[in-house]
C-alpha positions as CSV (number, residue, x, y, z in Angstrom):
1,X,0.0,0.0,0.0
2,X,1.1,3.8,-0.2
3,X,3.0,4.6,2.1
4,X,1.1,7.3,3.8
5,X,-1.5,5.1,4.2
6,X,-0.6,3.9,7.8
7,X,-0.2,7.6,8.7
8,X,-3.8,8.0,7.0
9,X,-5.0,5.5,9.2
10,X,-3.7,6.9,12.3
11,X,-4.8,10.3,11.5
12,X,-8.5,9.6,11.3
13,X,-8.1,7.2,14.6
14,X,-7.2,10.6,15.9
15,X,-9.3,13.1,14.3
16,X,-12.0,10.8,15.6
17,X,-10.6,10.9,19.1
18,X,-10.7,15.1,18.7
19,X,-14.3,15.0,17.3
20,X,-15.4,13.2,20.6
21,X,-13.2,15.6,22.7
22,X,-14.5,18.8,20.8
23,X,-18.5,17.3,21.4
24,X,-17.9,16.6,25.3
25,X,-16.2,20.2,25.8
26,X,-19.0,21.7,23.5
27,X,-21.9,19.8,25.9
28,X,-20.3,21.3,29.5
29,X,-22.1,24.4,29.2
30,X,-25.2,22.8,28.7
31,X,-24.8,20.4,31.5
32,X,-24.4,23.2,33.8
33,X,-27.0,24.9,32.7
34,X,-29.0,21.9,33.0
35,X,-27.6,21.8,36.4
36,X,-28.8,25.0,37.1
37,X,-32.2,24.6,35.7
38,X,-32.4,22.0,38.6
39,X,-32.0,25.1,41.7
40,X,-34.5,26.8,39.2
41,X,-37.0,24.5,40.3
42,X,-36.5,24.6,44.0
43,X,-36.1,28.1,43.8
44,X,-39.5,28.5,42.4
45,X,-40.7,25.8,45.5
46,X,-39.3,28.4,48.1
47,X,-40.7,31.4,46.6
48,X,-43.9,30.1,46.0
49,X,-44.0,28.1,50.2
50,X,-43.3,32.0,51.5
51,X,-45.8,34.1,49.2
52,X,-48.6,31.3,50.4
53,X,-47.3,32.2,53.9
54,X,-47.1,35.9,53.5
55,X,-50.8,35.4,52.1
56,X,-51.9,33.7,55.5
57,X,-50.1,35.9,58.0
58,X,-52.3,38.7,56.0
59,X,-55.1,36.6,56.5
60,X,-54.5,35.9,60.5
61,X,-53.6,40.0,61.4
62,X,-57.1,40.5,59.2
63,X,-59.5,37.6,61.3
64,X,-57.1,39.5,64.7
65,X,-58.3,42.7,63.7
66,X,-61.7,41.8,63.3
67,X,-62.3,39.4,66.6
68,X,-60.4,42.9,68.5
69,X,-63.1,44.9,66.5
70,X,-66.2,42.7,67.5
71,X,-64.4,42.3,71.3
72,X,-64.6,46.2,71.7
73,X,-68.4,46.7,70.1
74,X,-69.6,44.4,72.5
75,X,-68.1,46.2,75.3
76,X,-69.5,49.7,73.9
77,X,-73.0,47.6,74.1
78,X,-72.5,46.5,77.4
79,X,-71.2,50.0,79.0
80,X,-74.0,51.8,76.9
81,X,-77.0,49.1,78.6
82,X,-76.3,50.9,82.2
83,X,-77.5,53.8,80.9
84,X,-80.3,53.4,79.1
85,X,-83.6,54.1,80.5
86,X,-86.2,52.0,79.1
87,X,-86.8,47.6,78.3
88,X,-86.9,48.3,74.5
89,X,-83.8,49.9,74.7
90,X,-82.1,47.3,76.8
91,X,-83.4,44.6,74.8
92,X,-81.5,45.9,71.6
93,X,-78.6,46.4,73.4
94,X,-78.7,43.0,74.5
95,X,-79.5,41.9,71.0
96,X,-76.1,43.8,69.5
97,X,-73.9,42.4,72.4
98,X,-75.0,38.7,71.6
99,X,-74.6,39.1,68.1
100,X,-71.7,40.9,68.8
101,X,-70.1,38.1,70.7
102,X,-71.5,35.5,68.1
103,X,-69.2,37.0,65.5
104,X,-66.6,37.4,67.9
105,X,-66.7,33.2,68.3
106,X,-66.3,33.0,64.7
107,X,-63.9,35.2,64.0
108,X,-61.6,33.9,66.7
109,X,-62.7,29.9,65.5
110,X,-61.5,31.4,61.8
111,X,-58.7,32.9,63.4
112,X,-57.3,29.4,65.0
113,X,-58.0,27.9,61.4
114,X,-56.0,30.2,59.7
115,X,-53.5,29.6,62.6
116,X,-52.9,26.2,62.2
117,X,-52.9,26.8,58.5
118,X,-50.0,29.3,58.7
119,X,-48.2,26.5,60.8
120,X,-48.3,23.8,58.0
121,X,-47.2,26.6,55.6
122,X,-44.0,28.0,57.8
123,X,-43.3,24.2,58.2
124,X,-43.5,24.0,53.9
125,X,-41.4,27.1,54.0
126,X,-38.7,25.5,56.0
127,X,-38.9,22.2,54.3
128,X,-38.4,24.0,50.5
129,X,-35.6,26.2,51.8
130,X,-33.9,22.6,53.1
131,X,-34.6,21.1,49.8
132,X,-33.2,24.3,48.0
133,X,-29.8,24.1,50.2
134,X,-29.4,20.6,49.4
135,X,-29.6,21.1,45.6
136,X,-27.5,24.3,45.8
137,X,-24.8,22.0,47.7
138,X,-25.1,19.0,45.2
139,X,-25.5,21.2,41.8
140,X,-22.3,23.2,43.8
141,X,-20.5,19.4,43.5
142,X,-22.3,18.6,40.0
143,X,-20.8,22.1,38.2
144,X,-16.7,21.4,40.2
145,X,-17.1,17.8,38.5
146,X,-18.1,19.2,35.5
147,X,-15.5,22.2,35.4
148,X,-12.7,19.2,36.4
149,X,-14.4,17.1,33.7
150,X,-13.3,19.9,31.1
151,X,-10.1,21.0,32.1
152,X,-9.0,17.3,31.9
153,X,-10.5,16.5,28.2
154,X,-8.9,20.3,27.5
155,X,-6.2,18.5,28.4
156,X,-6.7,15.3,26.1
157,X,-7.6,17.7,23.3
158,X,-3.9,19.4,23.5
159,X,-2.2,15.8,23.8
160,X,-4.6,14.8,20.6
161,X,-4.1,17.8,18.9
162,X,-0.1,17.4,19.2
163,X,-0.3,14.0,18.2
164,X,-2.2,14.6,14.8
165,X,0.8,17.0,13.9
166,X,3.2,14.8,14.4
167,X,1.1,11.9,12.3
168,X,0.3,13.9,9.5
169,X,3.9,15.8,8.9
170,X,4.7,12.8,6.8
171,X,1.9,13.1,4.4
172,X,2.5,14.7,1.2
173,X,-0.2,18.0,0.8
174,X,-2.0,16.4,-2.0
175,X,-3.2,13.1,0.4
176,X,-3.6,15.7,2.9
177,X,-6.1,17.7,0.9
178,X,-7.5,14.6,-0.4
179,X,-8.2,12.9,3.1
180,X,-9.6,16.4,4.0
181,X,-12.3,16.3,1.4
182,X,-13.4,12.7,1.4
183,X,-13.5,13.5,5.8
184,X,-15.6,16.4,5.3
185,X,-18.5,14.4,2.9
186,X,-18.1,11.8,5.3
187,X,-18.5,13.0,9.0
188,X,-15.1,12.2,9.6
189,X,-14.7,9.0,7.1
190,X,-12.1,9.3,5.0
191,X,-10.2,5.8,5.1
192,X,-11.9,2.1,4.9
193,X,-10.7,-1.3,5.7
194,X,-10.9,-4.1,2.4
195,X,-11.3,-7.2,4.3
196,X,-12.9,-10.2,2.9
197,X,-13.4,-8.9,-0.7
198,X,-15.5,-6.2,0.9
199,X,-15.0,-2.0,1.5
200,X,-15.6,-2.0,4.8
201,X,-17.3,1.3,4.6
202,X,-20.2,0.4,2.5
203,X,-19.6,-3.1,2.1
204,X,-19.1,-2.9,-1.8
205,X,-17.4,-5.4,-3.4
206,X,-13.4,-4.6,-4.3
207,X,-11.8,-5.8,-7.0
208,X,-9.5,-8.8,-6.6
209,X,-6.7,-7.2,-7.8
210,X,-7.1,-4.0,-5.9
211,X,-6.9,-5.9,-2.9
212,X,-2.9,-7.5,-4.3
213,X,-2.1,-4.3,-5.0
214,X,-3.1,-2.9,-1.6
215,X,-1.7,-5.9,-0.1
216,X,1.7,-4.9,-1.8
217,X,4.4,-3.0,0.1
218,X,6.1,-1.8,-3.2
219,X,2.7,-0.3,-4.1
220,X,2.7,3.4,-3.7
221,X,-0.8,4.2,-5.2
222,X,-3.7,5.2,-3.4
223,X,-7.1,3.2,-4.5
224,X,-10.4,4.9,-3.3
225,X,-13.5,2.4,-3.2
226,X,-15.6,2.9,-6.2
227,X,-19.3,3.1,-4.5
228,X,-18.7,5.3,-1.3
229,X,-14.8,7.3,-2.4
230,X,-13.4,6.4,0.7
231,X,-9.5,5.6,0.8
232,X,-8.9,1.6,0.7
233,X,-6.3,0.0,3.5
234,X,-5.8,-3.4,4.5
235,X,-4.2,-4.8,7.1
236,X,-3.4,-8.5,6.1
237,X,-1.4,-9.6,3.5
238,X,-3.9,-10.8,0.9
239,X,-2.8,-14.3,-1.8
240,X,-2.1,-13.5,-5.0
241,X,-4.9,-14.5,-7.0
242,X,-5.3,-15.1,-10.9
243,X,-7.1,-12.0,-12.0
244,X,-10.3,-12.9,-14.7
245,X,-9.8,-12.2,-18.1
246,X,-10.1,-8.6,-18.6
247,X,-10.3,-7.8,-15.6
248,X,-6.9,-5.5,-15.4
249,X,-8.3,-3.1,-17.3
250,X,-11.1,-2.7,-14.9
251,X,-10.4,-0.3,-12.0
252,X,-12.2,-0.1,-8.7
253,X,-9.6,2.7,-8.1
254,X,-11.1,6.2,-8.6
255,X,-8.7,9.5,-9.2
256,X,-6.7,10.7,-6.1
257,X,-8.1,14.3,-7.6
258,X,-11.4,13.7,-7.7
């Protein structure tokens, strides 16, 4: 086979190494945004616990206001009823006291309600603002794992990056540009094992003398499979076999240019 080829091999082993480096760096940001999405949530839990408890602290101070309200018009009624000088009148004062100290009974039984609801809803409060400290802690964690994560395949993607100079200085330009083009149609794909008769990239059949020639360490042409253009390798020496008649003139090679 060429000899570049190895190097060609090698390259795209690395330039798929890079592609899977470059994808995990590029999907950090949105795994800590994710992350963050989660303190969203129990931010939303806490906010929402304290306005519901705001709302029944307003409630209680209003149903306090009113059993003081109804506590002192019944007392008016009963300091007026000394002084009044005939049945009739007492009678009605009597009548506003009791019905003042009715609605003083429910006030004060609404007023223990909302009591025992505003107890419930402080012990909510204190339950979403644990919750939210223990997602802040563990999203805290997530995010230095995450930020570790990416300095070390930052890291990788230097080492990579060095490496894939070094293996492609040998390469003459033209293979360079050529492996370039084919990677670029492919998503990456630029080189494909012949094993078995087969292009191991679209499992097209190659010729049987394509596969000598590829098999031959004198050979220093570069075959591309005829179906999917990808650049032919193999990596076991393949027996010379008697080629059908005609069938040298028939080239499952296509132009290094092309």
């Amino acid at each position: 086979m060429h000899p570049a080829i190895p190097h060609l091999i090698e390259l795209q082993r690395v330039d798929h190494q890079i592609a899977v480096l470059r994808a995990e760096l590029e999907a950090f940001p949105k795994r800590i945004r994710d992350a963050e999405t989660k303190l969203g949530g129990a931010r939303a839990g806490v906010a929402s616990a304290k306005e519901a408890y705001t709302q029944i602290i307003t409630e209680r101070k209003k149903f306090e206001l009113d059993v003081q309200q109804w506590k002192d018009r019944a007392r008016k009624y009963r300091d007026q009823s000394g002084a009044v000088k005939t049945n009739e009148a007492f009678k009605a004062l009597q009548h506003e006291i009791a019905n003042a100290e009715a609605e003083v009974a429910k006030a004060e039984d609404r007023q223990l309600e909302v009591m025992m609801a505003a107890e419930e809803t402080e012990r909510r409060v204190k339950i979403t603002e644990s919750r939210l400290k223990e997602a802040e802690q563990a999203v805290a964690a997530e995010r230095k794992e995450i930020q570790a994560q990416g300095t070390e395949k930052k890291k990788q993607l230097e080492t990579a990056t060095a490496e894939r100079e070094k293996i492609i200085a040998p390469v003459p330009e033209d293979l360079r540009e050529l492996y370039a083009r084919i990677a670029k149609r492919h998503n990456g794909m630029a080189m494909a094992e012949a094993r078995d008769g087969q292009c191991r990239g679209c499992g097209m059949r190659v010729l049987p003398h394509i596969l000598q020639e590829l098999a031959t360490e004198t050979n220093e042409e570069v075959y591309r499979c005829e179906s999917c253009g990808l650049i032919l390798y193999t990596l076991e020496p393949i027996p010379v076999a008697n080629p059908a008649p005609g069938s040298a003139n028939t080239s499952s090679a296509a132009s290094t240019n092309s």
